[in-house]
MARVEX-942499 format. One line per 10 residues: their letters; for each residue z, y, x of C-alpha. Coordinates in pm, 1 decimal, padded with zeros to 6 digits. Layout:
N
A> Z/Y/X; ... $
//
This chain:
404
XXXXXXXXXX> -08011.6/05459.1/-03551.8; -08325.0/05358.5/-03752.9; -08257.5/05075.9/-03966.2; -08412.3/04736.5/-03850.2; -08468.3/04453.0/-04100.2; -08437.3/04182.7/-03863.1; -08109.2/04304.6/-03776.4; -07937.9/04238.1/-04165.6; -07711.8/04190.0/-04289.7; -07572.0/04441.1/-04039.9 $
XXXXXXXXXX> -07717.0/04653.9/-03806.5; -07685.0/04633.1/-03405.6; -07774.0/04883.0/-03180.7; -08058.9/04696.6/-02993.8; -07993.8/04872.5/-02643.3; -07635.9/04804.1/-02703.2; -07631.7/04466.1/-02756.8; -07913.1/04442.8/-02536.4; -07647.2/04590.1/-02219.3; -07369.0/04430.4/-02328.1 $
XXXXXXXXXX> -07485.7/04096.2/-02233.3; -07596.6/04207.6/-01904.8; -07299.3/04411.6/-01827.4; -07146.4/04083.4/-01933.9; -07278.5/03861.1/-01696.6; -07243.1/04112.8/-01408.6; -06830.7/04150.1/-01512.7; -06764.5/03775.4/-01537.5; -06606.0/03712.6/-01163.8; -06398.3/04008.8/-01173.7 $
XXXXXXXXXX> -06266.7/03895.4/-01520.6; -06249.7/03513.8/-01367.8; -06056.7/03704.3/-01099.7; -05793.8/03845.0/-01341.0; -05729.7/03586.2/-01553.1; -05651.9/03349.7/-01236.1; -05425.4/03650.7/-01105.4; -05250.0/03734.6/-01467.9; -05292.7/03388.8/-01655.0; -04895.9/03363.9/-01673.9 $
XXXXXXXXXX> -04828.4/03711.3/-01764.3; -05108.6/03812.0/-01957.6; -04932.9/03846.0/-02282.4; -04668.8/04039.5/-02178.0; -04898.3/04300.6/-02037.1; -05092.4/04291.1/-02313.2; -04808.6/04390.9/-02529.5; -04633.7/04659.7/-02263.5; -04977.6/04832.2/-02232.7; -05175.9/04801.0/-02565.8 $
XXXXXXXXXX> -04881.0/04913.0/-02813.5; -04819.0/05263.8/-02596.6; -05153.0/05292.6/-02560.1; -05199.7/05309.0/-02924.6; -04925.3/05524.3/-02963.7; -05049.5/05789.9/-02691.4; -05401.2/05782.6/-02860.5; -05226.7/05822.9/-03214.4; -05008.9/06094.4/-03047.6; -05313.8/06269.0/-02864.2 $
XXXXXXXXXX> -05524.9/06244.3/-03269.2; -05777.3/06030.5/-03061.1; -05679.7/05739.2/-03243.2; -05504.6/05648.9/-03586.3; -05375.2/05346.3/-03784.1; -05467.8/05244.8/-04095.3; -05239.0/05007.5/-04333.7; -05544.5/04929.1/-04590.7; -05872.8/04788.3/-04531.7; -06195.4/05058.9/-04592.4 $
XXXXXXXXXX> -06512.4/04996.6/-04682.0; -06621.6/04949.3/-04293.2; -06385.0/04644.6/-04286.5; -06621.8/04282.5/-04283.2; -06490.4/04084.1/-04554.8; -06364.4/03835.1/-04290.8; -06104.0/04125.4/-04236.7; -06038.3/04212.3/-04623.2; -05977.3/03840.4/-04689.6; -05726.2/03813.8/-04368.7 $
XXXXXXXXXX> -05530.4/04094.1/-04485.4; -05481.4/04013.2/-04816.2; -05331.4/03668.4/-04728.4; -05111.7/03853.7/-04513.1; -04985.0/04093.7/-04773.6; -04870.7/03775.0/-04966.0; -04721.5/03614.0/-04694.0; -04473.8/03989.7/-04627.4; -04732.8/04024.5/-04319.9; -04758.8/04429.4/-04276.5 $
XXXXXXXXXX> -05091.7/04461.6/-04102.7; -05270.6/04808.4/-03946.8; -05583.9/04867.0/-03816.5; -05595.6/05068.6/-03491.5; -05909.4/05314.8/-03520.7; -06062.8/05478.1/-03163.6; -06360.9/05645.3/-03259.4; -06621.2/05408.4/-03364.2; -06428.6/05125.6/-03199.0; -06212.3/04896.2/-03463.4 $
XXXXXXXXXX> -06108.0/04562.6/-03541.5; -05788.9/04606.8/-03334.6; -05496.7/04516.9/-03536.1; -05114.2/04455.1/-03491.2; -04980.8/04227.4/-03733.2; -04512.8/04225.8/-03774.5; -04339.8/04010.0/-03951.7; -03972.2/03970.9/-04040.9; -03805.3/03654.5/-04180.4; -03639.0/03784.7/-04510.5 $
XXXXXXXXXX> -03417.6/03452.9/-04391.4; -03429.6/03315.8/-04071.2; -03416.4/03639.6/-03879.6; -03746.5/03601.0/-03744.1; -03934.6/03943.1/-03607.2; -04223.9/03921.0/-03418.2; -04540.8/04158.4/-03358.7; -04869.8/04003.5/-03242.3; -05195.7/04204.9/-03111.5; -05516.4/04089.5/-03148.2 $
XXXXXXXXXX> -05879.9/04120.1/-03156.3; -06083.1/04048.3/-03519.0; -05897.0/03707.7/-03556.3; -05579.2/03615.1/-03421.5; -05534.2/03243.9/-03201.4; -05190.7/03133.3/-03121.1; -05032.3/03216.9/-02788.4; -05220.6/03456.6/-02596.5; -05394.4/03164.4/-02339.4; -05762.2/03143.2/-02402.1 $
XXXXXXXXXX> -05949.8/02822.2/-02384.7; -06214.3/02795.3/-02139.5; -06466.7/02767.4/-02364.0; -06471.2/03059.9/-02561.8; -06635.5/03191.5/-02200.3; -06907.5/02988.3/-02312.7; -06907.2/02821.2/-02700.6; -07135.3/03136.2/-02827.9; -07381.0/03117.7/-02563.4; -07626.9/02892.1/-02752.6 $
XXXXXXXXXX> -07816.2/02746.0/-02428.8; -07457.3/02665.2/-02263.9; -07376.0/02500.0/-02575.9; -07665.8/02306.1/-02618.5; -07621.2/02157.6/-02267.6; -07248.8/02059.7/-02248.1; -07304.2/01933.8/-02624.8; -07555.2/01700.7/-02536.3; -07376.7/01562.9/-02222.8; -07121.0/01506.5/-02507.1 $
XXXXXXXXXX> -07347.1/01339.7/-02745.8; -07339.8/01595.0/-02975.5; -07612.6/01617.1/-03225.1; -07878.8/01925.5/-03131.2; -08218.4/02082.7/-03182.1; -08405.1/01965.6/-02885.6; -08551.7/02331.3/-02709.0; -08422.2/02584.1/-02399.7; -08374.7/02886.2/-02257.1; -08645.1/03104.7/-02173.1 $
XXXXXXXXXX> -08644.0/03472.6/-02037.4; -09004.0/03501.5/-01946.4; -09357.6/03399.9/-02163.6; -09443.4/03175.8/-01973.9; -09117.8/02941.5/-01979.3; -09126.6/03032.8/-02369.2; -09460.1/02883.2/-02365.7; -09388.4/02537.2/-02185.0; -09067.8/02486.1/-02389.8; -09252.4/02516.5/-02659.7 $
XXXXXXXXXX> -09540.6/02265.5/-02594.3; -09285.3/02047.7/-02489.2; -09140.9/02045.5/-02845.2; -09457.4/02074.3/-03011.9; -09572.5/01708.2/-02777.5; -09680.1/01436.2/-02906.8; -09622.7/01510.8/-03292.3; -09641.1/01954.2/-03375.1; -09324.7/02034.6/-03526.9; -09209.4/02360.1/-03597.0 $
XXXXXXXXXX> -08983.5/02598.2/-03360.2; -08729.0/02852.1/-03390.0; -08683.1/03163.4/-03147.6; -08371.0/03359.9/-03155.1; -08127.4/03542.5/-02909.0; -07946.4/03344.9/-02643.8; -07628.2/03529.2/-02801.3; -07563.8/03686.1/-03121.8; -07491.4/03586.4/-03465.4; -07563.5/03621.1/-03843.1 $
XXXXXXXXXX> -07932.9/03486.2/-03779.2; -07995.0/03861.1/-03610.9; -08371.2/03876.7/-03475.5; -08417.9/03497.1/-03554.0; -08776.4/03368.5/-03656.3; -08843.0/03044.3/-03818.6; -09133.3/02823.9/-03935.2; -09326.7/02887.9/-03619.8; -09614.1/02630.0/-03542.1; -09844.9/02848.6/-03306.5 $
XXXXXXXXXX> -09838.0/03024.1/-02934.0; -09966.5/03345.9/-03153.9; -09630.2/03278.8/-03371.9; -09392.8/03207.8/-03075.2; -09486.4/03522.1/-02858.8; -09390.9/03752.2/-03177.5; -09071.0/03544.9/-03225.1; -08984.2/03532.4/-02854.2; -09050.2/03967.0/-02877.4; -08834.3/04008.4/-03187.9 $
XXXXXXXXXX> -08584.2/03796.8/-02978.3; -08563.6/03987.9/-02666.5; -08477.8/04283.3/-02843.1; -08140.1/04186.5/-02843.0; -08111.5/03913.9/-02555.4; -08276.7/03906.5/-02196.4; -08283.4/03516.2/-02307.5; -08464.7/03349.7/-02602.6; -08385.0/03005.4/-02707.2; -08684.7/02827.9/-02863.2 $
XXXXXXXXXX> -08580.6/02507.3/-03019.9; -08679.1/02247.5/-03306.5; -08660.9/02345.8/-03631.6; -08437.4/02100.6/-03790.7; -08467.9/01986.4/-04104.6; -08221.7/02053.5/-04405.8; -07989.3/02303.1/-04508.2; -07723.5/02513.8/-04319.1; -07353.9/02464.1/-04326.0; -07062.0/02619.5/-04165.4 $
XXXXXXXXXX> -06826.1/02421.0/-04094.5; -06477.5/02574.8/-03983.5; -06197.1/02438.6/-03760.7; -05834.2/02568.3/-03788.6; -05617.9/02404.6/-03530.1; -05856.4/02148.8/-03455.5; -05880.4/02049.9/-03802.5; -06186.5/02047.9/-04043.2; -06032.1/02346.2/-04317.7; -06350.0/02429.3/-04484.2 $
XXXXXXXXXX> -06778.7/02347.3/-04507.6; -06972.8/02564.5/-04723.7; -07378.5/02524.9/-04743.1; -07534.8/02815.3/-04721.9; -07883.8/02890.1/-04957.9; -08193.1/03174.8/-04857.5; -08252.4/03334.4/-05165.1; -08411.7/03120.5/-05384.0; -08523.2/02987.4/-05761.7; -08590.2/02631.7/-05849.8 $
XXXXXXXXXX> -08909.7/02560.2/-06104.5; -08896.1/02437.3/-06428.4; -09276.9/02362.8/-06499.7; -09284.9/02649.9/-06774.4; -09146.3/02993.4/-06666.6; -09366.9/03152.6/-06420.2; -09156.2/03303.5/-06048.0; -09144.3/03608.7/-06182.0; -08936.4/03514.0/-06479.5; -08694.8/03235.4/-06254.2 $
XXXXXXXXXX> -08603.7/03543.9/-06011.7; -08584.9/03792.6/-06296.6; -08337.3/03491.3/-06463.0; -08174.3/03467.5/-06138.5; -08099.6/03817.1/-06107.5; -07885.9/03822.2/-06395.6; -07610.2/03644.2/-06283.0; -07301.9/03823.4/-06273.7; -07176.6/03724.4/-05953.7; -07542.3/03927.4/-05831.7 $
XXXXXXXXXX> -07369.4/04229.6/-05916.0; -07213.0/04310.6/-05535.4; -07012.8/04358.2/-05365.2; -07049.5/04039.8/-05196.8; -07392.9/03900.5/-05347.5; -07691.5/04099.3/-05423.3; -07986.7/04043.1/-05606.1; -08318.8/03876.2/-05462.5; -08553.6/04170.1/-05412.7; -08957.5/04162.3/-05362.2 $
XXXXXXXXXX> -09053.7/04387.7/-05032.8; -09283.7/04274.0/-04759.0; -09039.2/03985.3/-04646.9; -09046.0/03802.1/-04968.9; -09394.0/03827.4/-04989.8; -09485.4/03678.8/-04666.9; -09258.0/03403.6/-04696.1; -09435.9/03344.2/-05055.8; -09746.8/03346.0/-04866.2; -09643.2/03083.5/-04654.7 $
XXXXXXXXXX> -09549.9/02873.1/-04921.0; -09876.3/02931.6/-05091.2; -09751.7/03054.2/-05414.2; -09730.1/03384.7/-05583.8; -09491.9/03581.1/-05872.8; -09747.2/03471.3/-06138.9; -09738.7/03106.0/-06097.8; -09541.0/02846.0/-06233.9; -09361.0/02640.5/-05991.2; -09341.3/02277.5/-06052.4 $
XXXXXXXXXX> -09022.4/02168.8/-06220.8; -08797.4/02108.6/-05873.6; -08950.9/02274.4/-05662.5; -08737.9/02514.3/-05444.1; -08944.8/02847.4/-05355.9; -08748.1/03079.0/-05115.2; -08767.2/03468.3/-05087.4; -08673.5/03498.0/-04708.3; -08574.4/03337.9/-04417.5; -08216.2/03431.3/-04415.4 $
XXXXXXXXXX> -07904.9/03322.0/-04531.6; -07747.2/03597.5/-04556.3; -07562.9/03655.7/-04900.2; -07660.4/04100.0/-04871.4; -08025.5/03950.5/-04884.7; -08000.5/03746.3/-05188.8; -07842.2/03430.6/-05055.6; -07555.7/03251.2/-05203.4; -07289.9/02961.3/-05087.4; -07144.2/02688.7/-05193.6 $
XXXXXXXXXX> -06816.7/02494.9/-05091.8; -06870.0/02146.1/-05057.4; -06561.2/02074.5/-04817.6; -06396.4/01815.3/-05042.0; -06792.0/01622.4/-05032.6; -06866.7/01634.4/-04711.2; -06932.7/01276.8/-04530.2; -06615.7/01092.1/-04319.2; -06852.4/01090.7/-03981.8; -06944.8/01447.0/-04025.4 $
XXXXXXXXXX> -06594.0/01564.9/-04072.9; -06532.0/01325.5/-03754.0; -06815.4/01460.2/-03597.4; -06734.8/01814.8/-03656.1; -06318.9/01770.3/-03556.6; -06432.5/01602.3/-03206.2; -06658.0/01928.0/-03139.7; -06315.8/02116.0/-03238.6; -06107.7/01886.1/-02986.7; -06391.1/01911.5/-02698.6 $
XXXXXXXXXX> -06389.9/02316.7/-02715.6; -05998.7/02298.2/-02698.4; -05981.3/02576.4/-02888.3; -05793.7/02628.2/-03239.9; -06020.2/02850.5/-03396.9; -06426.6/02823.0/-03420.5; -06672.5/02796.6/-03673.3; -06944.7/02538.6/-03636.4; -07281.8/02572.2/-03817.1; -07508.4/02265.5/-03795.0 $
XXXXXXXXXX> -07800.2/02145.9/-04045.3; -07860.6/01842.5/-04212.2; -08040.1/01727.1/-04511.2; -07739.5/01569.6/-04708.3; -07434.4/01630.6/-04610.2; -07278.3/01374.9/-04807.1; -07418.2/01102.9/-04561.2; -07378.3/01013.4/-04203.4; -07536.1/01252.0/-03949.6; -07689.8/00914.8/-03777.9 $
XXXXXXXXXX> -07842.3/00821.8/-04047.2; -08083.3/01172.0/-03984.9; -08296.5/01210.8/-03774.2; -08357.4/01605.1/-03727.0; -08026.5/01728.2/-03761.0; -07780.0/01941.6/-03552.8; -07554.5/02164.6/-03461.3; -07697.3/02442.0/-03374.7; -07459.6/02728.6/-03244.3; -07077.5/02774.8/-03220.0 $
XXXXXXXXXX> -06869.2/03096.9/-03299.4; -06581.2/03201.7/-03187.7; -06495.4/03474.1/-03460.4; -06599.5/03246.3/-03774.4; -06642.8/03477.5/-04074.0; -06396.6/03253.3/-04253.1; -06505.3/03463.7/-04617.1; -06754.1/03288.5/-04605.2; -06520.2/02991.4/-04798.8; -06306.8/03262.9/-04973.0 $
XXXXXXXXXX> -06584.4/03414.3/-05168.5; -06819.2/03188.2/-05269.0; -07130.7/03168.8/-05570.6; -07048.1/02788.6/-05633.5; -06758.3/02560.2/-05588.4; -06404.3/02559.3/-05502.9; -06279.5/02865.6/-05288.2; -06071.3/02742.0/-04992.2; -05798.3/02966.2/-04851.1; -05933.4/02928.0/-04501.2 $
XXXXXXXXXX> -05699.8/03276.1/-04375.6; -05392.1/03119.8/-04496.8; -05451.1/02842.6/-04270.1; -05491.6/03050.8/-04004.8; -05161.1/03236.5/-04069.7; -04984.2/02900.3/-04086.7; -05120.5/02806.5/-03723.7; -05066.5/03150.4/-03562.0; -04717.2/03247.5/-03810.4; -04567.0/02928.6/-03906.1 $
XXXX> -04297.9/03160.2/-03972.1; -04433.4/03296.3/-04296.0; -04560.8/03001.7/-04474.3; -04380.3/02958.1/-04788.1 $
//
């Protein structure tokens, strides 16, 4: 697989993901069709077949368990794990080939007698009945429609799958005052094949391109303005909101960029594994270009110059946890998106300038895509602020059992 740089901070296999949502959409009835059939015993068959499943792999040396995380683990799984550990949680990882992120989780009460085994998939959710919209919360066009109807605050755009439609959405946006658009895939995550700062038909056809690679659809939508949060809901409940930074240096009026990303770089938490140092390569340069500045001048003291597009912390972005500033009406905002899903675990990311004020009072914010596998590291490791124990929450909704 060669490596493609619009697929970090980790690589997808573009046919792959590229057939796995069509495959998807052509399985949907017959998976409709089961659920209606086995809604009321879908647990239990989950847990007669999966377990000696396992086993036969394991017994066959198809398939093995592991009882520690590796270094192919996400971080969302390390940081799961370890709160487990605390909590007398023994966790193992069931290993197929290339295919992981299977896990059975036992626990027994040193006291109360309690001993149960749960199965599940990346992240655990209590009970074993799905809510209806995790068919549909990570499906970015779907979610921009039902949100609206909702009153929901999103980027105004669509769903396109040919040039043409690309092209009228758009002009649609870009009518009566030219604001900028974003393309990305109809469904994916970690800002994967995602384009921003786009202002031309030239721009949008090589966004819309880099898009498809992943998606047959390509939303186009506003570029709001601000900075990116995720917010995460546990239960319903608002747990944690970190902000999310693209690599970047603020100007002091004397030190020239050069010397404010050399500066930067020296920060200990830059060291890996979880943040990495800014780095110059063609990215970083273009997006300098676009901000009409270069490593040899001196930006203005204030003045925010960024080094890519992304977020992403294996890029050179960072975080910060602000859940303990963020504005009543947002947290409101954020817990009635939670209680419209009906679902107790999703992570929210929406952008807005300030988040210590009222989402009303913006004008070009939003939400603009759901997840239903949150990376909740995200608020265990951060570069500023208070770390919030966002897996421990989780264990208390899905184990009650083991909170101490």
């Amino acid at each position: 697989m060669r490596h493609c740089k619009d697929c970090e901070p980790a690589q997808e296999i573009h046919i792959v993901a590229y057939l796995s949502v069509v495959f998807g959409w052509l399985d949907q009835p017959l998976f409709d069709l089961m659920e209606m059939i086995f809604k009321n015993t879908a647990e239990a068959i989950s847990n007669k077949i999966s377990l000696p499943f396992f086993k036969l792999m394991i017994f066959l040396k198809l398939g093995y368990y592991s009882d520690e995380p590796d270094a192919k683990d996400t971080w969302r799984t390390k940081c799961f794990w370890e709160e487990a550990k605390k909590r007398g949680i023994k966790m193992r990882e069931f290993h197929l080939g290339p295919i992981r992120d299977g896990f059975v989780a036992e626990y027994k009460g040193p006291a109360n007698g309690v001993n149960k085994t749960i199965l599940f998939d990346g992240l655990p959710r209590p009970g074993f009945k799905e809510s209806a919209a995790l068919k549909w919360m990570d499906n970015k066009g779907t979610m921009k429609i039902k949100f609206l109807k909702e009153g929901f605050p999103v980027a105004a755009g669509g769903v396109a799958f040919t040039k043409r439609t690309a092209l009228k959405i758009f002009n649609g946006i870009q009518k009566p005052i030219k604001r900028p658009v974003i393309t990305k895939p109809n469904l994916g995550s970690r800002s994967r094949h995602t384009m921003i700062h786009i202002n031309t038909e030239e721009g949008l056809m090589v966004g819309f391109k880099k898009a498809k690679k992943l998606s047959p659809l390509v939303v186009i939508e506003e570029e709001l303005r601000g900075y990116l949060f995720r917010g995460t809901l546990i239960g319903g409940k608002l747990v944690g909101v970190v902000k999310r930074d693209q690599p970047e240096v603020k100007g002091d009026g004397v030190h020239t960029l050069h010397e404010l990303l050399d500066e930067e770089n020296k920060r200990p938490e830059r060291g890996g594994p979880i943040f990495h140092q800014i780095s110059i390569d063609k990215e970083a340069l273009e997006e300098l270009k676009r901000q009409k500045i270069n490593l040899e001048d001196i930006p203005e003291k204030g003045r925010t110059v960024t080094f890519s597009q992304k977020t992403s912390r294996s890029c050179g972005g960072t975080t910060t946890e602000v859940t303990d500033i963020i504005h009543p009406e947002n947290k409101e905002m954020l817990e009635k998106v939670g209680a419209f899903l009906k679902d107790p675990l999703v992570g929210v990311d929406f952008i807005i300038e300030d988040v210590t004020k009222s989402w009303k009072e913006e004008r070009h914010c939003g939400i603009i895509e759901c997840n239903s596998l949150p990376f909740i590291d995200l608020h265990h490791y951060v570069m500023f602020g208070k770390p919030q124990n966002v897996a421990g929450r989780l264990w208390d909704l899905v184990l009650p059992e083991s909170k101490s």
